[in-house]
N, C-alpha and C positions, 0 to 999 in steps of 0.2 A: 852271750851264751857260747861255751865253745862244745863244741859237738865230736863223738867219737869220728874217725874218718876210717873209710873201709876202703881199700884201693881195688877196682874190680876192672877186668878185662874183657872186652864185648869181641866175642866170635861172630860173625856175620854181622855187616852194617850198613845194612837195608834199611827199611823203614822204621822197623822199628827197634833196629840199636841206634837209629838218629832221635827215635822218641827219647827213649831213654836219656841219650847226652842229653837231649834239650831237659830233660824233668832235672838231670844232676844239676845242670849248669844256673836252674833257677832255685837252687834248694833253700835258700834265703825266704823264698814264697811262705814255708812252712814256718812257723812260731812253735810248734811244739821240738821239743827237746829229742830228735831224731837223729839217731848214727849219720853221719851224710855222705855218698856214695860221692869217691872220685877216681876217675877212670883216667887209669895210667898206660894201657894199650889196648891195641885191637888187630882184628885179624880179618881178611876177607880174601874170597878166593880172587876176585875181580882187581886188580892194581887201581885201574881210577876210582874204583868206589871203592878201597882203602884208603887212596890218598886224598879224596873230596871228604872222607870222615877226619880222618887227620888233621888236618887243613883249616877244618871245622872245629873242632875243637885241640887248641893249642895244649901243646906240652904232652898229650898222646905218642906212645912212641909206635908206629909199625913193625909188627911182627908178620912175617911172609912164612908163618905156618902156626897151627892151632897149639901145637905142640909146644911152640915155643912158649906162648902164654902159661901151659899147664906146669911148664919146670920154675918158672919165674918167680922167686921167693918174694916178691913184693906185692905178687899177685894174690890177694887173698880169697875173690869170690869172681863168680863171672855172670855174666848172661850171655846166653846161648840161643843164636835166631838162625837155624840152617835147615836146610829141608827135613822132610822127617826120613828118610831114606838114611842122612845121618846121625840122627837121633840115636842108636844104640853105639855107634862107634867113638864119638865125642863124648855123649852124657859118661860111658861107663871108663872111660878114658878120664873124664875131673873125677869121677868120685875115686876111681883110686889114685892119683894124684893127692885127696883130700882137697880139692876145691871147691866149696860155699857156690850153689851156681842156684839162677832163676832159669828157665829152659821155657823155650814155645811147647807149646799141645803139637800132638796128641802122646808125647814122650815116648816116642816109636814107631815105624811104619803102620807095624803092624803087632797084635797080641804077642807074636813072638819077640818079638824085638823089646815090647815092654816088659815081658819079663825076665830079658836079660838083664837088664836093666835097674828091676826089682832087685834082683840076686843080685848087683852088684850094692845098691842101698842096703839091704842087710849083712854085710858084711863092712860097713862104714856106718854107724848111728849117730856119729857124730859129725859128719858131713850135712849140712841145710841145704834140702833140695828143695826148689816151689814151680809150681807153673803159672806162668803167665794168663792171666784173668783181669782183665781191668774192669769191667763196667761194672761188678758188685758193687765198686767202692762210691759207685752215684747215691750221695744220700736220700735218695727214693729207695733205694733198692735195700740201702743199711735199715732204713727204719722198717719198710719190713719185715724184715728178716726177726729185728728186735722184737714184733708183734708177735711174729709166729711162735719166737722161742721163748715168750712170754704164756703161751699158751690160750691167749683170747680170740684167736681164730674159731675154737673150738673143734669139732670134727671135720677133717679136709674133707669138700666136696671135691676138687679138681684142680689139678696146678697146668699152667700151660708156660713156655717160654722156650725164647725162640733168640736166632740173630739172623737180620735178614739184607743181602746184595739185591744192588740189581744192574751192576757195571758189566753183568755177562749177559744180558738181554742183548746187547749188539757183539751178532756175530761177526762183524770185524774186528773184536777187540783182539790185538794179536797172546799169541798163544804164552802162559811162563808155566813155569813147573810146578802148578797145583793143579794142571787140567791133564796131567801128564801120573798113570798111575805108577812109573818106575820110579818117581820121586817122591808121589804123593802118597800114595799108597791106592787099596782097592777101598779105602771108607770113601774118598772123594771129598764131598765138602762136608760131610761127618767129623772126618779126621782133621779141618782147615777151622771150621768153627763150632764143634759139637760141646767143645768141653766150656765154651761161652755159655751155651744153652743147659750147658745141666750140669755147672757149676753152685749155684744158688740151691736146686733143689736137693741136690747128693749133699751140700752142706746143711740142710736142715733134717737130713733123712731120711730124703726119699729115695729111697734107691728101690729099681724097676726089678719086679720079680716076673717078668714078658714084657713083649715086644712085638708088633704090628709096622712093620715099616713099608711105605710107598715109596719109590726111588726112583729119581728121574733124570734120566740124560737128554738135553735136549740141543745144546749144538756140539753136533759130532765130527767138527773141525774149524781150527781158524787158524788167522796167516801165522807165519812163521818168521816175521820181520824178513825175508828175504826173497823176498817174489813166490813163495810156494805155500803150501797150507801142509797141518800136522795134526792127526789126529787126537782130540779130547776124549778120554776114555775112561773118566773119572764122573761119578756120581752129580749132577750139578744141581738138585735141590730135594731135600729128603725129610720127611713128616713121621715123625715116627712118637705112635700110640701105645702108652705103658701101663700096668696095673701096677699101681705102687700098694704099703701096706703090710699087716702082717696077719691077715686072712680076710677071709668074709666079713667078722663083720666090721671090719675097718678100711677095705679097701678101697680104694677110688682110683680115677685114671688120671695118668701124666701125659700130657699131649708136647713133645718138643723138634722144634721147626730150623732146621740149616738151610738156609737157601742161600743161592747164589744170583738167581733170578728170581726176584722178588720184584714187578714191577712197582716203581714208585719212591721205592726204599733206598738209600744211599747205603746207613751204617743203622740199621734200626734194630735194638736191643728191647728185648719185654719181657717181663714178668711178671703175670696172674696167679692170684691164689684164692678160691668162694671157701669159706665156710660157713658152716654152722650157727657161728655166734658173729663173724663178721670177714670180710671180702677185704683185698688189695689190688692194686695195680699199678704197673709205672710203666713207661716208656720211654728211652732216648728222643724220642719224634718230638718229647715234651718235658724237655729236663730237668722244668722247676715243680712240674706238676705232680704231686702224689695223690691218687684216688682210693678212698675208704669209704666201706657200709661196715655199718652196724649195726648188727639185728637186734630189735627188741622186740617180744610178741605186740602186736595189735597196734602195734605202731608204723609210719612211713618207713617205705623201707626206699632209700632216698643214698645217692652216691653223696660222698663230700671231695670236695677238690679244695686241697692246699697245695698254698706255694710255699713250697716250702728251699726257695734260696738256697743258699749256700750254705750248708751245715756238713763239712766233711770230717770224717772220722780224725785225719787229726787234722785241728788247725789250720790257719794260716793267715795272712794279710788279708784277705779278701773279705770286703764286708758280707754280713748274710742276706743283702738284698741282693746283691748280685747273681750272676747264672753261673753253675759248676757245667763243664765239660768234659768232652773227652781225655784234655789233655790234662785237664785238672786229675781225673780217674787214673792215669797212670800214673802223675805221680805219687798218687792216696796210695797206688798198688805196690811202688817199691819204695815209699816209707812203710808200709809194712813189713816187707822184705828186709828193708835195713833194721826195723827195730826188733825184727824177733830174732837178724840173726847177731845183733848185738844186745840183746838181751835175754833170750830165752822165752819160749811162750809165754812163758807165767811173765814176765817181764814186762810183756808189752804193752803201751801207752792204753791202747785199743785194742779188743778180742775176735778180731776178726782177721783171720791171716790168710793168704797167698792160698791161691789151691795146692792142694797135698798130691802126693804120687798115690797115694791110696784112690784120690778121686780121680786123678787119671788112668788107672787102673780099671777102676770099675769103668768109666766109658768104653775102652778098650771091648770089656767086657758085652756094656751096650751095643755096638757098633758091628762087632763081631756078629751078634746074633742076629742084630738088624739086617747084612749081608744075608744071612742064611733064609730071613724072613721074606726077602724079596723074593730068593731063588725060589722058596717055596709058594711064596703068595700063600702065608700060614702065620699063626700064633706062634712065638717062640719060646722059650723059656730061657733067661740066664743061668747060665752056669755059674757056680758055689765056685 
């Protein structure tokens, strides 16, 4: 099978532009007929952690600025993994370059930033911009979603989902720039993993018409790796209560959960759905497990738990007894990435693509009121 090849340039090469190489570098794993991403440079502000990626994966060439990537005719798409402080400087930077890019959440500090940002996507439609979302692509989570948009949920009683830390429950853990709001912004862990948490539901259509948020700072300082301590000033776990719907008598609530201290929790992703004609659940905690009810009058009304293996959206070597993971999810998440941007939506193998800047938009949106909701300890209403 020979495969289209798309050469992409990884900005920041942290954790997870080291995800990435790793998903390129095993692209052979997939059997379906996917564009396959190879990464011909990178950029990091850090020299050893530019040259530990390099190093890492051969034939990378280093670039000692972002810029330099964006002029590089061989560079056709990127991913982008820098704080969100430069989120509006970089993002609006590729797209008028014309660079194909995948970019971290929350695609701007802050609301303003993302609609700079906006305004730079609508003047380039032909540029493929996505955010980064992996845990959709857990086949618990694909199927369903297939349920819902099958319509045999019947009327939403309640959606809840969440992604939850708990590596900040020790106040020694020293301090990096998400606990820092000149980097991170003022969402806090809103802005670090919200758009995880209401990825899934904004793509089935639930989008929050209010907002109820609780927000919570709980250590207000840790070391600074140099004998001193540095104030955390950023939101560190936040619950926040939605009316979704399109009145009265369709309404229900969305309940979605960012934590960072989460005891217990490592990387635990969920999503619940009750309805009417029948319920869902899944969980990271339990990756092969998907949970269903299905209602029928005068009958038990009784959970079913399948295992449901390994069944990834596209293909691969792996049989379906086996356990899908994390790092399986990321790559499900930029074989989407590569086939819709070499194929065009309508194209793609499988119809479930990357998060949109539409849906990071509306978080923004979220977030924003969330802020406003705490200051007031009130109901808020999103802004149109």
């Amino acid at each position: 099978m020979t495969r289209r090849e798309i050469n992409f340039g990884v900005i920041g090469c942290g954790l997870m532009g080291r995800e990435f190489a790793s998903a390129a570098a095993r692209w052979n794993h997939l059997t379906a007929d996917v564009a396959r991403p190879r990464i011909v440079a990178a950029c990091d502000t850090s020299e050893p952690v530019l040259r530990a990626f390099c190093d890492s994966n051969p034939g990378v060439r280093a670039a000692p600025d972002y810029r330099d990537l964006l002029a590089s005719p061989d560079v056709e798409a990127l991913y982008i993994a820098v704080p969100h402080h430069l989120h509006a400087e970089i993002y609006t930077a590729a797209i008028r370059a014309g660079k194909h890019f995948l970019g971290e959440k929350p695609f701007g500090i802050d609301r303003a930033a993302n609609a700079v940002i906006n305004a730079e996507l609508a003047k380039r439609p032909d540029v493929v911009v996505r955010c980064s979302s992996e845990f959709p692509f857990f086949p618990g989570v694909q199927r369903i979603v297939s349920l819902v948009k099958s319509g045999a949920i019947g009327r939403v009683l309640e959606v809840r989902c969440g992604l939850l830390h708990s590596s900040d429950l020790d106040p020694l853990k020293p301090i990096n720039w998400k606990r820092m709001a000149k980097f991170n912004g003022e969402y806090g862990c809103m802005g670090d993993l919200g758009l995880h948490a209401a990825h899934v539901p904004f793509r089935l259509g639930f989008a929050p018409r209010d907002v109820r948020a609780v927000l919570t700072k709980v250590v207000k300082e840790r070391p600074d790796g140099k004998g001193g301590t540095l104030p955390c000033d950023t939101w560190d776990n936040a619950l926040l209560t939605c009316t979704c719907g399109g009145g009265p008598d369709d309404e229900f609530p969305m309940i979605l959960e960012m934590k960072r201290i989460a005891p217990g929790n490592t990387n635990t992703w969920f999503f619940e759905i009750d309805g009417t004609h029948a319920s869902a659940r899944f969980s990271t905690r339990n990756p092969r497990t998907l949970e269903m009810l299905f209602y029928e009058r005068g009958k038990p009304q009784a959970w079913l738990r399948e295992d449901i293996g390994y069944q990834s959206a596209y293909p691969s070597i792996t049989g379906g007894i086996f356990e899908f993971g994390f790092t399986d999810a990321i790559q499900q998440m930029w074989a989407a990435y590569c086939d819709e941007l070499a194929a065009g939506t309508s194209g793609m193998k499988q119809p479930f693509t990357c998060a949109t800047p539409a849906e990071a938009k509306l978080s923004h949106r979220l977030f924003e009121a969330a802020l406003i909701s705490q200051r007031d300890r009130a109901v808020v209403k999103l802004e149109v």
